[in-house]
ZAMARGU-4260 file (C-alpha; in steps of 0.2 Angstrom, whole numbers, plus 5000, padded with zeros to 4 digits):
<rodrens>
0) 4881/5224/4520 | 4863/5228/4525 | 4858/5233/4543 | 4846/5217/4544 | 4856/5204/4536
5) 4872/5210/4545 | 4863/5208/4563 | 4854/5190/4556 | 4874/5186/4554 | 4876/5192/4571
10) 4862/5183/4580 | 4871/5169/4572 | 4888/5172/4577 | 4879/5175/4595 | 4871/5160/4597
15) 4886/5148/4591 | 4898/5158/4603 | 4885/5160/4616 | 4894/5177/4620 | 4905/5188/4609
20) 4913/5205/4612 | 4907/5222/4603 | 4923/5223/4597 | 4926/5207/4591 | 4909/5209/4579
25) 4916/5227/4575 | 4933/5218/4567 | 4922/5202/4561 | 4909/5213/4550 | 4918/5228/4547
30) 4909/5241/4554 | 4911/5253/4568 | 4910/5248/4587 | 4895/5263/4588 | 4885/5253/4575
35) 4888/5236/4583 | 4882/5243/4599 | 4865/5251/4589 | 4863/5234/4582 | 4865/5225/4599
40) 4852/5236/4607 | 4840/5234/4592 | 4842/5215/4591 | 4838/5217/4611 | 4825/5224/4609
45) 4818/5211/4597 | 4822/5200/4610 | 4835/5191/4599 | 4849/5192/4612 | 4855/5198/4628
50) 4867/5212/4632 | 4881/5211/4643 | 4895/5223/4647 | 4906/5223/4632 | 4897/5213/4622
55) 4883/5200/4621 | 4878/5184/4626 | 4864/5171/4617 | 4847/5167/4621 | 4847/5149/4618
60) 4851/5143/4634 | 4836/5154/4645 | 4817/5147/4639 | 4813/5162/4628 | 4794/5163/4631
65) 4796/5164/4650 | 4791/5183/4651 | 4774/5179/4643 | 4773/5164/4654 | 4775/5172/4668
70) 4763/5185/4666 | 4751/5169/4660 | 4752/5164/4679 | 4751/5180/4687 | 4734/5187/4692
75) 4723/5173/4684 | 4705/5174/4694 | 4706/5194/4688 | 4711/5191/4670 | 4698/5176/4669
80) 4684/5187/4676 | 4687/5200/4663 | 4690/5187/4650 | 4672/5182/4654 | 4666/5200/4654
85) 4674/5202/4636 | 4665/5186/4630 | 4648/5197/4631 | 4654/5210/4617 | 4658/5196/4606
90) 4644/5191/4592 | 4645/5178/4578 | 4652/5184/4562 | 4663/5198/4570 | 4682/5202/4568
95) 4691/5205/4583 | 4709/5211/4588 | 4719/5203/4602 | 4736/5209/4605 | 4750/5199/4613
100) 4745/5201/4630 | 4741/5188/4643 | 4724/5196/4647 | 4720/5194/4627 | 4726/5175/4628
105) 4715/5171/4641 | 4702/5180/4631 | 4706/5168/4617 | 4705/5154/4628 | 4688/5155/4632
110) 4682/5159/4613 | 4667/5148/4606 | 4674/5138/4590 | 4659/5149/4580 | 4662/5161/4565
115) 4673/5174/4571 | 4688/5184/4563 | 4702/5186/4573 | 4715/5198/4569 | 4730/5196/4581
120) 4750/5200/4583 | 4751/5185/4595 | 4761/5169/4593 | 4751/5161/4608 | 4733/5169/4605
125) 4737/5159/4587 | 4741/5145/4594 | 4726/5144/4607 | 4715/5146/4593 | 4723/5137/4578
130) 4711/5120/4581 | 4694/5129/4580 | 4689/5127/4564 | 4675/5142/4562 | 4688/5154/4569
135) 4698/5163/4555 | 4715/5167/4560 | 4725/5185/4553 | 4739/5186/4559 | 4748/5201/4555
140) 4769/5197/4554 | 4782/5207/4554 | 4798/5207/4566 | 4796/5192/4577 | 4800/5194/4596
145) 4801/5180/4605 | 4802/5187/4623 | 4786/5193/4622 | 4780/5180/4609 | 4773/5194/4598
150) 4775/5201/4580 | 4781/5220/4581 | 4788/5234/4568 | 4783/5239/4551 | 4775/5226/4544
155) 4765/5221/4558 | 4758/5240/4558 | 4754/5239/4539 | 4745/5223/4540 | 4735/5230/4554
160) 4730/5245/4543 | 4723/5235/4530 | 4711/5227/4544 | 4691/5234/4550 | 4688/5226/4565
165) 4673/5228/4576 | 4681/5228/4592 | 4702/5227/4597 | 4702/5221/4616 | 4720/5229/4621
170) 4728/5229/4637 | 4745/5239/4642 | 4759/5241/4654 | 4750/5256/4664 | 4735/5265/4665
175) 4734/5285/4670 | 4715/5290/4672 | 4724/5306/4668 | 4734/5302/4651 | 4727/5285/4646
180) 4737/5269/4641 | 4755/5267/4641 | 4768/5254/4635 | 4789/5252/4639 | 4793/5248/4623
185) 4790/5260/4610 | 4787/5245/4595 | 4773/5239/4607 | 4765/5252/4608 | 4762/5259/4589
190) 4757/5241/4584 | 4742/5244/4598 | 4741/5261/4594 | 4736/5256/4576 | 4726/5241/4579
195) 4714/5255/4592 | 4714/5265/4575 | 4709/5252/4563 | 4695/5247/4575 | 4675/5254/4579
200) 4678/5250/4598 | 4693/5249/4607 | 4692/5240/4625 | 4704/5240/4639 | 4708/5222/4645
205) 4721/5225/4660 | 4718/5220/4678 | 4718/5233/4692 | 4736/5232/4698 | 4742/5242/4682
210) 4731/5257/4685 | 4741/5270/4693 | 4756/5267/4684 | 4765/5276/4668 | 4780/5272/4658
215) 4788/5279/4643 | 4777/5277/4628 | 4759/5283/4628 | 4750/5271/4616 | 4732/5278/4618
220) 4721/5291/4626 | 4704/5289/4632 | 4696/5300/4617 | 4704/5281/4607 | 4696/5270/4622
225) 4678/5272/4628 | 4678/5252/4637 | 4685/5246/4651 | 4682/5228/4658 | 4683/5229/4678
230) 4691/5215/4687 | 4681/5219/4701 | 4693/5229/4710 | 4693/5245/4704 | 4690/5259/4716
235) 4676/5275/4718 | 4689/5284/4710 | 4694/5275/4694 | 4676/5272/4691 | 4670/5291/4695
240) 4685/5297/4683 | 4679/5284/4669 | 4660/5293/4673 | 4666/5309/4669 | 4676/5303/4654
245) 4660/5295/4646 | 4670/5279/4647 | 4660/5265/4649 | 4665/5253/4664 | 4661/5232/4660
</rodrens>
């Protein structure tokens, strides 16, 4: 049996048992516990279940899309001033990226219904903008995850490829005015990596309180980004750092 249509039977085994040992879906599909527990921490990571010790339990009973509607709620004056800045770069007949995060929807929320392309990996940025009429909608599939509400892997970085876009607004789980951008998880961060490439200006759309902070996966540097959108809290430092970058600060 294939790697992805053995863990779509396990989702399914999963969510009709709400939690099932590793070694139970070792016997059940024939395969070793090593590569029930690789699939577990794939299907994880997808956001298709949760792990537990010794096994795994279902998503259906916790609201998926909380993560994302969390970060929806969280820091909203700064996200909506940037959002505002954003709108300034924006010109008719453009195609844009927005990624999945919530300073990219709030972006989204504010966009005109004029003639725009709008190339996104976003479930909710597709659903904000689905009713504008003049707004053409690319969104680029792949591996659906629906913790974060967003469309990862492979197939999500080949549709990005195939995309010119005039300016990706990205945002990130930290920023190092040393090293640049950086994401925790590793999917995330190559689907923004190749949006960055695939565009003639990348902008940086995260608020203040993720400056300082680094995490596993570097996703761009600041040769990729020369935008940054100020909340209007960042420090002498950040913006003499960005000066001496030739980044320009919004």
């Amino acid at each position: 049996m294939r790697n992805h249509i053995r863990r779509q039977h396990i989702v399914n085994e999963v969510n009709q048992a709400h939690s099932v040992s590793v070694k139970q879906l070792a016997t059940q599909f024939q395969v070793s516990v090593e590569t029930v527990r690789r699939d577990l921490a794939w299907l994880e990571k997808m956001g298709r279940l949760v792990r537990i010790h010794g096994g795994t339990r279902t998503l259906l009973q916790d609201d998926v899309g909380e993560l994302f509607k969390k970060r929806r709620n969280e820091r909203t004056e700064a996200k909506t001033i940037m959002a505002h800045k954003a709108l300034g770069m924006i010109e008719r007949h453009m195609t844009i990226g927005l990624d999945a995060s919530s300073s990219d929807w709030f972006l989204a929320r504010l966009l005109p219904d004029i003639p725009l392309t709008v190339v996104t990996n976003s479930m909710e940025v597709v659903k904000e903008l689905s009713s504008r009429n003049h707004i053409h909608i690319v969104c680029t599939g792949g591996d659906y995850c629906c913790r974060y509400a967003d469309f990862i892997g492979d197939m999500a970085q080949r549709n990005l490829r195939s995309q010119h876009i005039h300016i990706s607004f990205v945002s990130c789980f930290g920023v190092n005015l040393l090293t640049g951008l950086w994401e925790n998880s590793e999917l995330n961060a190559l689907t923004k990596r190749t949006m960055i490439k695939m565009s003639q200006k990348a902008v940086l759309l995260a608020d203040s309180s993720k400056y300082g902070r680094r995490s596993l996966y570097n996703m761009a540097d600041w040769s990729n980004v020369k935008y940054v959108i100020n909340d209007g809290q960042l420090d002498a430092e950040a913006l003499a750092r960005f000066s001496q970058l030739g980044v320009t600060v919004i």
